[in-house]
C-alpha positions as CSV (number, residue, x, y, z in Angstrom):
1,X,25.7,16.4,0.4
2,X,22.7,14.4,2.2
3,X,22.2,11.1,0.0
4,X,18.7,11.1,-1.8
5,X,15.9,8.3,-1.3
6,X,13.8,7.9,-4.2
7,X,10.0,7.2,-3.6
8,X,7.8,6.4,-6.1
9,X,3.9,7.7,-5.5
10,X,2.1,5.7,-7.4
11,X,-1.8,7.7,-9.2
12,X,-1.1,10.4,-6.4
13,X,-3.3,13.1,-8.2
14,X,-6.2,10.1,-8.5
15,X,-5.4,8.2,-5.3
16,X,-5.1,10.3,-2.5
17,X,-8.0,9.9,-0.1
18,X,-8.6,10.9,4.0
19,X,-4.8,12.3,4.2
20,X,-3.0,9.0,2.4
21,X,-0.2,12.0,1.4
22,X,1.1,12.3,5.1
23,X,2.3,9.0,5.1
24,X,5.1,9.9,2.3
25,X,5.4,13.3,4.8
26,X,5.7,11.4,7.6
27,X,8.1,8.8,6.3
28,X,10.4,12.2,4.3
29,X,10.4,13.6,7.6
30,X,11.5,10.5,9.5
31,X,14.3,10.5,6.7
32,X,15.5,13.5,7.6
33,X,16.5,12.7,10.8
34,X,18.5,9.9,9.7
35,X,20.5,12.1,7.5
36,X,18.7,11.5,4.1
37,X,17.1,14.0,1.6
38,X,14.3,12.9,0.0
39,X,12.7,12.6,-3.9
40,X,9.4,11.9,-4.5
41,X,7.9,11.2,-7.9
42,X,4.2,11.0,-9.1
43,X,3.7,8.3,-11.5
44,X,0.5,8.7,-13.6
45,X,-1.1,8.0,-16.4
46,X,1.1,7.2,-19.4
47,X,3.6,7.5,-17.2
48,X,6.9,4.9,-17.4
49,X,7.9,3.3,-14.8
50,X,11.1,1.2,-13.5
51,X,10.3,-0.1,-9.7
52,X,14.0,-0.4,-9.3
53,X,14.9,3.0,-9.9
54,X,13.1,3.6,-6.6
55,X,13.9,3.0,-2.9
56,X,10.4,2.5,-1.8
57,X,7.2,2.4,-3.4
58,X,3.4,3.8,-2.0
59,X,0.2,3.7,-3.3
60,X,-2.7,5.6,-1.5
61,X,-6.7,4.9,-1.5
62,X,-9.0,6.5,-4.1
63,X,-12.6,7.2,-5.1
64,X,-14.9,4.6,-7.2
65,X,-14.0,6.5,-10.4
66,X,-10.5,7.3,-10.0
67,X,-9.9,3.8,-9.4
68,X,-11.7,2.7,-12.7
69,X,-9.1,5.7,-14.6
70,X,-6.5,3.8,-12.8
71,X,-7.5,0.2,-13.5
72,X,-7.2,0.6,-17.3
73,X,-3.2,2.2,-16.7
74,X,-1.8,0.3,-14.1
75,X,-1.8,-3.0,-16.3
76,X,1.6,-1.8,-17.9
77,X,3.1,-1.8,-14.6
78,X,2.2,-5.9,-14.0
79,X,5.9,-7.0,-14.4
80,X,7.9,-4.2,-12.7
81,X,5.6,-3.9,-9.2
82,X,5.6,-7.9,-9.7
83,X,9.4,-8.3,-9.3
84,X,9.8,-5.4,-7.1
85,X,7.7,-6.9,-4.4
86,X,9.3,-10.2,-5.0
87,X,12.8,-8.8,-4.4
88,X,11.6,-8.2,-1.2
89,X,11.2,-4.4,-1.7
90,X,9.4,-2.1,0.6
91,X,5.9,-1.1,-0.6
92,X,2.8,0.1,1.3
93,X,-0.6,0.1,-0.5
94,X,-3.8,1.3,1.6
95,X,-7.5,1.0,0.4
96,X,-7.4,1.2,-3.4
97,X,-4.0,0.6,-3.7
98,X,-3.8,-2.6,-1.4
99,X,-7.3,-3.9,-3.8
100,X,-5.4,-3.4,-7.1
101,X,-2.4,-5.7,-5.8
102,X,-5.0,-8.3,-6.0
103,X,-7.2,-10.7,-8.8
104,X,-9.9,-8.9,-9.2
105,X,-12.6,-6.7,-7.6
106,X,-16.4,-7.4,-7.8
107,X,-18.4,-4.7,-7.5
108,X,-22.1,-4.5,-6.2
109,X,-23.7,-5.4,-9.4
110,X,-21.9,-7.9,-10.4
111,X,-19.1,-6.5,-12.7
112,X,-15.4,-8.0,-12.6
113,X,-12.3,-5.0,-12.8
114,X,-9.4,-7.4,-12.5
115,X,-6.4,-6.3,-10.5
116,X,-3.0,-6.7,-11.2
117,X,-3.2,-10.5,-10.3
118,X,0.1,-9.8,-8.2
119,X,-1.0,-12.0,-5.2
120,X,-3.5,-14.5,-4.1
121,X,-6.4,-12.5,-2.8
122,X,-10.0,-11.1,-4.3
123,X,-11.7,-8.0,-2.8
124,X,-16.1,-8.0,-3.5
125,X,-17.8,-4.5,-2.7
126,X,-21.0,-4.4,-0.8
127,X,-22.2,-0.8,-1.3
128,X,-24.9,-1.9,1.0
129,X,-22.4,-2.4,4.2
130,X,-20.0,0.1,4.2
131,X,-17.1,-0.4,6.7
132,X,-16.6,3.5,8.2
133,X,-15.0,3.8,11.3
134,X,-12.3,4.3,14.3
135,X,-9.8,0.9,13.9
136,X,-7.6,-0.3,16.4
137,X,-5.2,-3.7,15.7
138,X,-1.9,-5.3,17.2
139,X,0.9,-5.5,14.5
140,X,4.3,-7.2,14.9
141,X,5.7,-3.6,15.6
142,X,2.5,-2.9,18.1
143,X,-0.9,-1.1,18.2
144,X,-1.9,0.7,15.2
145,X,-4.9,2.9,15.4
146,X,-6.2,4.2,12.5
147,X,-9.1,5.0,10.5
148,X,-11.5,3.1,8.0
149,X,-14.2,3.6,5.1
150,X,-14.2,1.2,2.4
151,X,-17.1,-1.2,1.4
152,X,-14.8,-3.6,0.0
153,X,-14.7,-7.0,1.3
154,X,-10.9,-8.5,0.5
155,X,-10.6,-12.4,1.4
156,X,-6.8,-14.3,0.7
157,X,-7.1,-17.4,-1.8
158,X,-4.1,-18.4,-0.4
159,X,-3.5,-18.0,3.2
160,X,-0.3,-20.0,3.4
161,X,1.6,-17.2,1.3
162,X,-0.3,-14.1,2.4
163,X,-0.5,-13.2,6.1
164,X,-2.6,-10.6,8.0
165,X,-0.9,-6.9,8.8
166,X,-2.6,-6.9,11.8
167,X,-5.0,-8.8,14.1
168,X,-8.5,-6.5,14.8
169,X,-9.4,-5.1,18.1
170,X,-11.8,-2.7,17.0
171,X,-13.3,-1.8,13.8
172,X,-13.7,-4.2,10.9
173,X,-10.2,-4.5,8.5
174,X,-10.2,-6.8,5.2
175,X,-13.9,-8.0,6.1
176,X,-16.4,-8.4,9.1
177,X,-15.8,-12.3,9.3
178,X,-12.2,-13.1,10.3
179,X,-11.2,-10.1,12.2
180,X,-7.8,-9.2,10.3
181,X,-6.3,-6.2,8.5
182,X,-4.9,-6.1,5.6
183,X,-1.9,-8.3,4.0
184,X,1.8,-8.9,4.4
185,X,3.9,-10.6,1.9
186,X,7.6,-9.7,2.0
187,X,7.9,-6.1,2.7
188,X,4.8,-6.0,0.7
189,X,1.8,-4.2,3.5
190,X,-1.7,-3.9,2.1
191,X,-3.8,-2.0,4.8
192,X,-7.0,-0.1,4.8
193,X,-6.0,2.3,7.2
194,X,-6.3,5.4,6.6
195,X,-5.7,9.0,8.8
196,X,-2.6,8.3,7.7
197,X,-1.3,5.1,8.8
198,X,1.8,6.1,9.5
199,X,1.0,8.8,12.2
200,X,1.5,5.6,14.4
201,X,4.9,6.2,14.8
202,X,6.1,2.3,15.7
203,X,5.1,1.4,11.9
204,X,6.7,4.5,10.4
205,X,9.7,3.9,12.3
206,X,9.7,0.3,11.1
207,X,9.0,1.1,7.2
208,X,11.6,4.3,7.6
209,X,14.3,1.4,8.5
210,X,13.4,-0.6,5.5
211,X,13.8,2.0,3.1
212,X,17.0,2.7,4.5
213,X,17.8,-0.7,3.6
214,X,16.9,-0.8,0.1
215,X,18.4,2.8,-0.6
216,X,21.8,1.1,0.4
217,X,20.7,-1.6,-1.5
218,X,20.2,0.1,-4.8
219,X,23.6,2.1,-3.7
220,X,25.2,-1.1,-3.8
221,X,24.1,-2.2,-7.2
222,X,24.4,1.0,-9.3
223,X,28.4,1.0,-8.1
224,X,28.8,-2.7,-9.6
């Protein structure tokens, strides 16, 4: 019997914008080929949640209002996704997602939602400057070209711990100032990339090999 990686989908039914859900496809299928079944789990609202009982975690982009359902839930997860990504655990987070990792978000008129205060960055919306477009940016595994529509501004308060996923070659990534997409800290990727992401196949690849990783890793400590 194939052994089973266990992915955790975080909001799916709320989060799940411009074809986020292929990039769980895309990384089942990748899976497959190296010999592994794969389990994935939607957890929602009221839902509990261990991190640890999962292999690799995702969490796709969302609509204004979805994201405020979300924002008044995800608080109980603070401490599990916290130590998770610490442990140097493979997550990916796009739009949404990557903004709730975050201190806060602004929004155009002036309200604060804080995020889960995880790490040291702060996303302001500009619903007068919407970011919509074709993106194209070099990543330590290559090119990524992918697709973009947030009005979300993200800037790092700390630049030392957080670095960029990617450097901008076209389109305009975390904001239209410093020409970088998203965030990287640990195995921790933040992007706004949508169409999925991972139809580039050098970063599904990449991620696919992580996972690997932490499945044996998990293996490993549920035998102790």
């Amino acid at each position: 019997m194939p052994e089973t990686i266990k992915i955790a989908y975080l909001y799916e039914d709320l989060m799940n914008t411009y074809g986020d859900s292929g990039d769980v496809k895309i990384l089942a299928f990748l899976l497959k080929e190296q010999g592994y079944d794969t389990q994935v789990d939607n957890i929602s609202l009221g839902d509990n949640f261990n991190t640890f009982d999962y292999d690799f975690v995702f969490w796709g982009g969302g609509q204004d209002f979805e994201q405020s359902v979300v924002a008044k839930d995800l608080v109980r997860h603070k401490d599990t996704i916290d130590k998770y990504i610490n442990a140097n655990k493979p997550m990916l987070c796009i739009c949404g997602g990557y903004q709730f990792l975050g201190a806060y978000y602004e929004t155009s008129g002036g309200e604060t939602i804080k995020g889960l205060d995880i790490l040291p960055f702060h996303t302001i919306f500009k619903a007068d400057s919407r970011m919509i477009g074709d993106t194209e940016y070099e990543t330590e595994w290559g090119k990524v070209r992918a697709f973009e529509n947030h009005s979300g501004r993200t800037y790092f308060d700390d630049k030392t711990m957080l670095k960029p996923f990617g450097k901008m070659i076209e389109g305009y990534g975390n904001n239209p100032e410093e020409g970088n997409e998203g965030m990287r800290y640990k195995n921790t990727i933040g992007s706004y990339s949508h169409g999925p992401i991972l139809k580039n196949e050098n970063v599904a690849r990449a991620i696919a090999d992580k996972i690997v990783i932490s499945h044996k890793e998990r293996m490993a400590a549920t035998a102790k």
